[in-house]
C-alpha positions as CSV (number, residue, x, y, z in Angstrom):
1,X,11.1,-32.2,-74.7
2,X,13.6,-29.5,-76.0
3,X,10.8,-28.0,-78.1
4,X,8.4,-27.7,-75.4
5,X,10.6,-26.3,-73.1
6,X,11.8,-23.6,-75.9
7,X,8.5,-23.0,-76.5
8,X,7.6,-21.8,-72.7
9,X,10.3,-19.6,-72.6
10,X,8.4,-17.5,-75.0
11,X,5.2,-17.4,-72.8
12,X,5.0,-14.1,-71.8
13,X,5.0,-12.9,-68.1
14,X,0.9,-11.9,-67.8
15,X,0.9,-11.4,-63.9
16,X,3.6,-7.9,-65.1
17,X,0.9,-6.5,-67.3
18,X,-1.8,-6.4,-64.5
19,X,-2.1,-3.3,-63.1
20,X,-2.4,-3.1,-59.2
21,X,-5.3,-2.4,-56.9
22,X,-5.0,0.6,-55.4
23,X,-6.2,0.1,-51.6
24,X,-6.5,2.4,-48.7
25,X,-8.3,1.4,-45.4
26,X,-10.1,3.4,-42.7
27,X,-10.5,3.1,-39.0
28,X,-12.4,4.5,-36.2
29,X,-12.4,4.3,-32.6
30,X,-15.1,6.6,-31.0
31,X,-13.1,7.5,-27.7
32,X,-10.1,9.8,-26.3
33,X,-9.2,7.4,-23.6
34,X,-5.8,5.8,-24.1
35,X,-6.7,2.1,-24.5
36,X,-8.7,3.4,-27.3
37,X,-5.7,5.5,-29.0
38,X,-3.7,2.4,-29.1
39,X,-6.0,0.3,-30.2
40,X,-6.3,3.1,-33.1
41,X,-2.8,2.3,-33.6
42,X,-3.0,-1.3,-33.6
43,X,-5.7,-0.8,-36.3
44,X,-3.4,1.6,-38.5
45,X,0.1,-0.9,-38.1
46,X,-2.5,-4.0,-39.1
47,X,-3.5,-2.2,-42.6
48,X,-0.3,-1.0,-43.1
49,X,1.2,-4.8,-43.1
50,X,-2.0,-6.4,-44.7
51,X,-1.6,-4.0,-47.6
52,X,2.1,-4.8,-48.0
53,X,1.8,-8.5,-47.8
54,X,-0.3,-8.4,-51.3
55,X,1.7,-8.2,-54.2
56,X,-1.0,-7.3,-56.5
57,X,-1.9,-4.3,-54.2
58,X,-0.7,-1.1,-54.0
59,X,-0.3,1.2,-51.1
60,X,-2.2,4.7,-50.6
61,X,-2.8,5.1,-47.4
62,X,-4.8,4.6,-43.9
63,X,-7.6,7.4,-43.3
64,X,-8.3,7.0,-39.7
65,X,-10.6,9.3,-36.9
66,X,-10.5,8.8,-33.0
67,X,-13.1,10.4,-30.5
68,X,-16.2,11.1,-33.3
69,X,-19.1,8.8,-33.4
70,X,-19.8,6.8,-36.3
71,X,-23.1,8.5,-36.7
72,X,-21.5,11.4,-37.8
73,X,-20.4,12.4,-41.2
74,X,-18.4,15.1,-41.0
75,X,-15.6,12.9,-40.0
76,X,-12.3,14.1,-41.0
77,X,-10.6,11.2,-41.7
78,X,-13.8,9.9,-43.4
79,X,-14.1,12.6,-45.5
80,X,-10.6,13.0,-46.5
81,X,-10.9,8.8,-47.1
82,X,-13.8,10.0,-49.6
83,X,-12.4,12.9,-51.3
84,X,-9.4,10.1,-52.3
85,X,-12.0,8.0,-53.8
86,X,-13.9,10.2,-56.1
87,X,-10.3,11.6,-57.1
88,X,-10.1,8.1,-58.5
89,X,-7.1,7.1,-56.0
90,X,-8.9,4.4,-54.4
91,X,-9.7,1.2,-56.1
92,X,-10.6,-0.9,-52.9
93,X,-11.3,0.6,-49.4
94,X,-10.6,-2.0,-46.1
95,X,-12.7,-1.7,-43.1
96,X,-12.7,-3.9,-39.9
97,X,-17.0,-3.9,-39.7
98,X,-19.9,-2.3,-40.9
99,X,-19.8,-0.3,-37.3
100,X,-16.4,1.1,-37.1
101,X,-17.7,2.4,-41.0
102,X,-20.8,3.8,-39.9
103,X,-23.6,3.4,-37.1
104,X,-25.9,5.5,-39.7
105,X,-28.0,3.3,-42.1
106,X,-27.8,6.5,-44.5
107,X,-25.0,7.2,-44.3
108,X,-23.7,4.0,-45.0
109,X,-25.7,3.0,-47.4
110,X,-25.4,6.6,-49.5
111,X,-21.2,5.7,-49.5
112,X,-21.6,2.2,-50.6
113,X,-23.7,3.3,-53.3
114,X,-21.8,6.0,-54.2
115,X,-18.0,4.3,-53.9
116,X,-20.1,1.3,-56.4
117,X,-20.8,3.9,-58.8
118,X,-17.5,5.0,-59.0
119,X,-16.2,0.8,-59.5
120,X,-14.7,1.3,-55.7
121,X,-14.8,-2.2,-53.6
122,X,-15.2,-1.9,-50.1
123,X,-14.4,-4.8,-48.0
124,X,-15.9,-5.3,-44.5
125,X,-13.5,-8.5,-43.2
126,X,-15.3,-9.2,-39.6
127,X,-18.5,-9.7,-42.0
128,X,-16.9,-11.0,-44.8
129,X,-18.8,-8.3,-47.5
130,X,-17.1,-7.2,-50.2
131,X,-19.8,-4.4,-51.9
132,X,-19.0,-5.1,-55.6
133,X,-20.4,-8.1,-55.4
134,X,-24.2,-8.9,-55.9
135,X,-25.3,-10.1,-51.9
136,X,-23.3,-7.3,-50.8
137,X,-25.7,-4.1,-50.7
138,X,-28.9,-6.8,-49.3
139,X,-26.5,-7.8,-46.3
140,X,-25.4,-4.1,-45.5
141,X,-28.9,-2.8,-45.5
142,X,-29.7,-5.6,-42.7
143,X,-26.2,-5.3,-40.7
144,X,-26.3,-1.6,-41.1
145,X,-30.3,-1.5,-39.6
146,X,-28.8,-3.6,-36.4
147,X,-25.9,-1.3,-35.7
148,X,-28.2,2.1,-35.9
149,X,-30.1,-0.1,-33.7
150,X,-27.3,-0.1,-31.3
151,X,-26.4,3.4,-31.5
152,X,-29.8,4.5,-30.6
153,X,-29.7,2.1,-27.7
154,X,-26.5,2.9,-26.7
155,X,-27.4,6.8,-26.9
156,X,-30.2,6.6,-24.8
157,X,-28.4,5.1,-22.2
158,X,-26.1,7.8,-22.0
159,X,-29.4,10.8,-22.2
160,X,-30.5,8.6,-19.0
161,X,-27.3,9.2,-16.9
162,X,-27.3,13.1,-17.9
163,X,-30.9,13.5,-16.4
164,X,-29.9,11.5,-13.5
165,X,-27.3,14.0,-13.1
166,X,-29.5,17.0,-13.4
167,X,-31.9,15.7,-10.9
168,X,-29.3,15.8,-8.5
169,X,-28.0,19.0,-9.5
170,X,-24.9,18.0,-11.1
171,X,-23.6,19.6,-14.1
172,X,-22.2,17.4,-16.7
173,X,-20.0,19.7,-18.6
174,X,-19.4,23.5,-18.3
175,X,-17.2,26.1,-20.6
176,X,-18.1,29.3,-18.7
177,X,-15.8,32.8,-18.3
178,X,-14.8,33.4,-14.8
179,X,-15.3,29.4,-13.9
180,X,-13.1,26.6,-14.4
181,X,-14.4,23.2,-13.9
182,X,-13.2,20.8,-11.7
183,X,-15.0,17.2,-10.7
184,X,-18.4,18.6,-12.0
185,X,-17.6,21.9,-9.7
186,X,-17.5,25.3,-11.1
187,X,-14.3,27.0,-9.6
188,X,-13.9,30.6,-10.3
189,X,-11.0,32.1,-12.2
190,X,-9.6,35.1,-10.8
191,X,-7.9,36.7,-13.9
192,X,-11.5,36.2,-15.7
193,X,-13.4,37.0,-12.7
194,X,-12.5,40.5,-13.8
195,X,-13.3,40.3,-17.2
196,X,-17.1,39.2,-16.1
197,X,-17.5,41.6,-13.2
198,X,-16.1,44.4,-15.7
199,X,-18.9,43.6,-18.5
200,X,-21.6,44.0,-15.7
201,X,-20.1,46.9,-14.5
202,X,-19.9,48.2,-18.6
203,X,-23.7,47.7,-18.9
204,X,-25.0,49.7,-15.9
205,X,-23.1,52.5,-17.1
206,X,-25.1,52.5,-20.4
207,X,-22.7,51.3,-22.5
208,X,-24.6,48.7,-25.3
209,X,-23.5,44.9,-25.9
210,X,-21.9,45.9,-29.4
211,X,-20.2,49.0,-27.4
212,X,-18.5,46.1,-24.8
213,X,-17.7,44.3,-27.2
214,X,-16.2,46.9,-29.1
215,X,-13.8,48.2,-26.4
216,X,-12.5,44.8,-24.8
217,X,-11.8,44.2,-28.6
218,X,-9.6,47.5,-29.1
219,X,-8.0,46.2,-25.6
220,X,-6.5,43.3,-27.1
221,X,-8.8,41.0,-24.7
222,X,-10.2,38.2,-26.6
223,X,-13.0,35.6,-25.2
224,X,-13.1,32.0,-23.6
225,X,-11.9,30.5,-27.2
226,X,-9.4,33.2,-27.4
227,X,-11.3,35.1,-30.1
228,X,-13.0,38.6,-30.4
229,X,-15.8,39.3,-28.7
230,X,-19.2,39.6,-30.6
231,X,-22.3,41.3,-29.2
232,X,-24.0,38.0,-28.9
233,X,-20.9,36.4,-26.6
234,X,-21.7,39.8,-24.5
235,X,-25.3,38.9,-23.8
236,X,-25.0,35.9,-23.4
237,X,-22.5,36.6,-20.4
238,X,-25.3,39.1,-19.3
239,X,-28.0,36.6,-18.9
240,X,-26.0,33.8,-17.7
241,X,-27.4,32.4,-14.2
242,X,-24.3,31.1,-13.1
243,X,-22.6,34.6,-11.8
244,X,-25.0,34.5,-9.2
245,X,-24.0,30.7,-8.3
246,X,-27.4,29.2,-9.8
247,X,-27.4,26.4,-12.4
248,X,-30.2,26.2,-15.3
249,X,-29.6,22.4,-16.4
250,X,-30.4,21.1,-19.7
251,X,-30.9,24.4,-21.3
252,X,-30.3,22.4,-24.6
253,X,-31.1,18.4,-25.5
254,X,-30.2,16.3,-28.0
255,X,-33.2,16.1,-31.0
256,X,-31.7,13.7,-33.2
257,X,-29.6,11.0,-31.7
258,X,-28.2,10.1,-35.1
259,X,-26.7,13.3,-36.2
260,X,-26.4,14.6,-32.5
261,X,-28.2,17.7,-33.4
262,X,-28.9,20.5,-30.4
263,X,-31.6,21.9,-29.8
264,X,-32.8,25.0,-27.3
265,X,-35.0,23.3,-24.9
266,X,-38.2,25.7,-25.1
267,X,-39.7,23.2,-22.5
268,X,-40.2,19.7,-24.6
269,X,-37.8,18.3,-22.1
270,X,-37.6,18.8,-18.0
271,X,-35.0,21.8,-16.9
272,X,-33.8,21.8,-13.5
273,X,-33.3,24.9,-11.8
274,X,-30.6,24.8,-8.7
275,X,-30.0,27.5,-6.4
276,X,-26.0,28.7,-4.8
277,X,-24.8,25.8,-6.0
278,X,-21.1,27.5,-6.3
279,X,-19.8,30.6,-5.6
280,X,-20.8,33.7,-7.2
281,X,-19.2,36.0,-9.1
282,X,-21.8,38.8,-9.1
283,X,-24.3,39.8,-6.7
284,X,-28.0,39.1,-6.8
285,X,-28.6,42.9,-7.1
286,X,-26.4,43.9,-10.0
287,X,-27.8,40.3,-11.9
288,X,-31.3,41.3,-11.3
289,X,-30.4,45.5,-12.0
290,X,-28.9,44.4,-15.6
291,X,-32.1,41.8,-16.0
292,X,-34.3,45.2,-15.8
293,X,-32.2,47.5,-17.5
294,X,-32.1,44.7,-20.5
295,X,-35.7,44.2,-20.5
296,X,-36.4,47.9,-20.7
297,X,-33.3,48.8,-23.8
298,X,-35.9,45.6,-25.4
299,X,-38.9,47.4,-25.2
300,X,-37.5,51.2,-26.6
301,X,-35.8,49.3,-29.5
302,X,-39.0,47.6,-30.3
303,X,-37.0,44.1,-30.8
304,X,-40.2,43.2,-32.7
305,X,-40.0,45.1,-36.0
306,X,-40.4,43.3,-38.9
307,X,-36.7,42.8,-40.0
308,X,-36.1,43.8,-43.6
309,X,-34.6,42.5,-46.7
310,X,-33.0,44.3,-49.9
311,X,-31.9,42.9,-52.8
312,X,-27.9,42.5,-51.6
313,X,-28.6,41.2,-48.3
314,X,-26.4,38.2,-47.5
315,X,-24.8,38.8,-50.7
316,X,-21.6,41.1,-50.3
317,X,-19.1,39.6,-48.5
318,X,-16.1,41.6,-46.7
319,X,-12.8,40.3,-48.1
320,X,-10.9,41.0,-44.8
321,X,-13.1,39.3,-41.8
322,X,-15.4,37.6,-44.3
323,X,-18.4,38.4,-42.8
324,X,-21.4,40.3,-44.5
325,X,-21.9,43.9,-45.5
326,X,-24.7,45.7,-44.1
327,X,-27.1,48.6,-45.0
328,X,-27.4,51.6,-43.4
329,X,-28.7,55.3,-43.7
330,X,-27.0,58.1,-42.3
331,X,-29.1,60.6,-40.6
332,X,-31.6,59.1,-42.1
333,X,-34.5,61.3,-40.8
334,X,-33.7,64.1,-43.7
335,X,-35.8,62.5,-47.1
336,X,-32.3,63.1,-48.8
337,X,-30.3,60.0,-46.7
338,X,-28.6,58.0,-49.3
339,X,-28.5,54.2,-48.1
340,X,-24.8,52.8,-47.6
341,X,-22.6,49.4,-47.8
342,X,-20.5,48.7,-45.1
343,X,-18.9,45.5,-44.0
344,X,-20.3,44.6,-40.3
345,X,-17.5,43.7,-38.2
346,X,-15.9,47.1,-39.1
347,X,-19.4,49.3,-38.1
348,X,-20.0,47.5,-34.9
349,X,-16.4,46.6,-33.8
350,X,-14.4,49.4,-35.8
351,X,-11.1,49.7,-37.7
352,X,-9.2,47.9,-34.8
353,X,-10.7,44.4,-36.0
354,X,-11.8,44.6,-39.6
355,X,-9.9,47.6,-41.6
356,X,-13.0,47.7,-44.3
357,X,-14.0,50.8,-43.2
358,X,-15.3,52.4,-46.8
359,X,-18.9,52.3,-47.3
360,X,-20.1,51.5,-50.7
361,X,-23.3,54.0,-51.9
362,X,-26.7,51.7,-53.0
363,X,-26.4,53.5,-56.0
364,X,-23.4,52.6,-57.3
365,X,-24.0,48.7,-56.1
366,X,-27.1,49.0,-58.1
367,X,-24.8,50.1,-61.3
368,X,-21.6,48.1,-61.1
369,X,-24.1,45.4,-60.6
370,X,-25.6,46.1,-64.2
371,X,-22.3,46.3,-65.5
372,X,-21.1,42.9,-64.2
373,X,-24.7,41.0,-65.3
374,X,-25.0,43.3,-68.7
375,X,-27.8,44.6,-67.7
376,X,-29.5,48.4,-69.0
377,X,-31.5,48.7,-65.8
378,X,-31.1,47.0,-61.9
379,X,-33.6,44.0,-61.4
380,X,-33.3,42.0,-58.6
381,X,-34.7,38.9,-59.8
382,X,-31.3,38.5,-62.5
383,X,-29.6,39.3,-59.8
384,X,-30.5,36.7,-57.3
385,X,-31.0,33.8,-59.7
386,X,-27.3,34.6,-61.7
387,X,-25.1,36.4,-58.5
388,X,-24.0,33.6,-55.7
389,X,-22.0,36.4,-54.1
390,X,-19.9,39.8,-53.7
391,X,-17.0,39.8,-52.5
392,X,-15.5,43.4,-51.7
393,X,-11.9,43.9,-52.5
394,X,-9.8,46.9,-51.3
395,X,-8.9,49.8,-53.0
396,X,-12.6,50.1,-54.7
397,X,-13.3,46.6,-56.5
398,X,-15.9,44.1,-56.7
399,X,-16.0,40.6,-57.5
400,X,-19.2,39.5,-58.7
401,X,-19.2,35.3,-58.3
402,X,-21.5,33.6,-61.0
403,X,-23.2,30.4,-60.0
404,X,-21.9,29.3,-62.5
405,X,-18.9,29.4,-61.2
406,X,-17.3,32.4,-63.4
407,X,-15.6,35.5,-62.0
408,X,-16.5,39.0,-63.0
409,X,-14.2,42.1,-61.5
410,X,-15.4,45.8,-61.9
411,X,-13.8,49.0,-60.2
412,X,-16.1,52.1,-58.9
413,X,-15.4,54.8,-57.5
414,X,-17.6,57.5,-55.3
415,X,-19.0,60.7,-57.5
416,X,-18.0,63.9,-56.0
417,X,-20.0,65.5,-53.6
418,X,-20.7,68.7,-55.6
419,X,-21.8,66.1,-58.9
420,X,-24.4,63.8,-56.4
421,X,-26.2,66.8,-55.2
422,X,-29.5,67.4,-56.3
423,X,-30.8,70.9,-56.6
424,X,-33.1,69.8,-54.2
425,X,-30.4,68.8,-51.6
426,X,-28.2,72.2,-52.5
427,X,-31.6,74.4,-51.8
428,X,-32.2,72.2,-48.2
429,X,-28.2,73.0,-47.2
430,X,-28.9,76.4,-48.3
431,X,-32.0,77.2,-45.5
432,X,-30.2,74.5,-43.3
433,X,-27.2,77.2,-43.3
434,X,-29.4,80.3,-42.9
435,X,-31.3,78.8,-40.3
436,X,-28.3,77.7,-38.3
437,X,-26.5,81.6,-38.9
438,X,-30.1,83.4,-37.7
439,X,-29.9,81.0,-34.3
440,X,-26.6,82.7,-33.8
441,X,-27.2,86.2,-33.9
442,X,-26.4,86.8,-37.3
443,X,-28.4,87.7,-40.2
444,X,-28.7,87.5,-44.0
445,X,-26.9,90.7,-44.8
446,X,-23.8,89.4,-42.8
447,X,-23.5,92.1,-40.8
């Protein structure tokens, strides 16, 4: 007996030398409402216990998202829950069910496979699943198939109630300047009454969309979402039915149930037209002046030109606003006009919302551009296969941005005028300033 008992003493402690399971969980309810927050909660304090009542488990966290279907995949939580795993965090995720996971077979599937590829477990306790093991993909495909089943279902139920609505002539949501509203009624809103009545006003008086949006910008007057105004924001206000008190339901409809895509209703689904349904904020005659005046600006511009595209469209980006450059010509009816660079928020809206007001010649685009690739002579085809983008730094620097990944930072500089004219375009300034002396009186022997 004493040897045996000597001899256990020795035994060592295995259990010490196991490393721990690194579990998180994730939890979804797909409402706002309160009885759905709390039961978010409930969810949350549940993990948080089961978790701690494992000893061979360790703690890392409870990724959670409330109001967002499961048929989504931009899910915050979700995605956060995912960036954990393929950090390698995450040795086993916890779910309640296959639904409060995902309603989307794809979706789901595509994570299962992808957490099993990285050795990740995920267990689903109302089905009793644990992925890692060999039934466990089989049953998900079949479960999975049922609860897209129920989505869809469920989703057309809800499309059935909105046309209902727009048969009677009740809108089901709204965000609309100058209206606020209130038990499916648009109410007007004085302070932004003024803002919409101003914008008609702006646009009989020949002032374009980029113009308004240009001056309620300098104002310090920003939009519905409290952002500047763009020129598309400004037409759309200008074509908007419901100043005049009409309603134009479903405008848009749902095309894919499972991703909950938008799409413009070009007339694939009934639109329901209702007439002084709420009180107006312009007048017939000033809605149906700008109509005109907008159909005619359409017509001079020729909106139907065939739109162009050079080799650094889409490619230079501003490093202010973040938005594109954009090419231009000045005066560009003399065969001398040199195109131009310029970042677009700062041409349309000015200095007052984007301070990248220096344009950047072609010409010198087209040679840093052969500096940065180590090139002897511009082609556009290296340039769009090596070249993700531009960005445009202040104080005269480029960053080219490899697809590889790879930074590459040149400096340029503008040539003088004197050293970029051509003999040609000295000789044209020349009769340019003869022409412009005879017309006032003057002549060549300036007497």
């Amino acid at each position: 007996m004493h040897e045996r008992k000597t001899r256990m003493e020795y035994i060592p402690d295995l259990d010490a030398h196991v490393a721990k399971k690194r579990v998180c969980a994730y939890a979804r309810v797909s409402s706002d409402r309160d009885e759905a927050f709390h039961s978010l909660s409930a969810q949350i304090s549940y993990y948080q216990k089961k978790i701690a009542e494992h000893p061979d488990w360790e703690y890392v966290g409870v990724f959670s998202d409330r109001g967002i279907t499961g048929t989504k995949e931009n899910r915050p939580g979700f995605q956060t829950m995912l960036e954990a795993c393929r950090k390698g965090e995450v040795d086993i995720v916890l779910a309640k069910s296959i639904t409060r996971f995902a309603r989307n077979t794809v979706i789901l599937l595509e994570t299962v496979r992808e957490l099993r590829n990285l050795g990740i477990d995920i267990h689903f306790e109302e089905e009793h699943i644990e992925t890692l093991s060999s039934k466990g993909e089989f049953m998900i495909s079949i479960l999975a198939a049922r609860a897209q089943e129920e989505s869809r279902s469920a989703s057309e139920n809800q499309l059935w109630h909105i046309r209902k609505s727009y048969e009677k002539g009740i809108p089901v949501t709204g965000n609309c300047l100058g209206y606020r509203m209130v038990k499916h009624q648009f109410l007007i809103d004085e302070d932004e009454e003024q803002i919409v009545l101003r914008i008609f006003s702006m646009y009989l008086s020949g002032m374009g969309t980029y113009a308004i949006a240009k001056q309620l910008n300098t104002e310090g007057i920003p939009n519905r979402n409290g952002q500047n105004w763009s020129h598309y924001g400004i037409s759309h206000i200008l074509s908007n039915e419901k100043y005049i008190g009409d309603l134009r339901l479903q405008k848009w409809y749902i095309s894919d149930y499972v991703r909950k895509k938008k799409t413009i209703n070009h007339g694939e689904k009934t639109s329901y037209y209702v007439k002084d349904c709420h009180d107006p904020i312009v007048s017939r005659e000033t809605y149906d002046a700008v109509q005109i005046e907008r159909a005619r600006r359409k017509a001079n511009c020729n909106y139907h030109r065939t739109i162009k595209h050079y080799p650094f469209t889409s490619l230079i980006r501003c490093s202010i606003c973040g938005k594109h450059y954009c090419r231009r010509t000045a005066n560009s009816s003399t065969k001398y006009a040199k195109p131009v660079w310029m970042c677009e928020t700062s041409y349309h809206f000015g200095q007052e919302v984007c301070a990248a007001t220096q344009y950047i010649p072609e010409y010198i685009l087209e040679a840093k551009t052969c500096e940065a690739l180590d090139i002897p002579k511009f082609d556009c085809s290296i340039l769009q296969n090596r070249i993700h983008e531009i960005v445009a730094l202040e104080k005269n620097v480029l960053v080219y941005v490899f697809k590889d990944g790879t930074e590459k930072r040149v400096e340029w500089q503008h040539r003088s005028r004197r050293e970029s004219w051509t003999p040609e375009m000295k000789e044209a300034a020349r009769q340019r300033a003869i022409a412009q002396h005879k017309k006032k009186g003057g002549n060549n022997d300036g007497s």
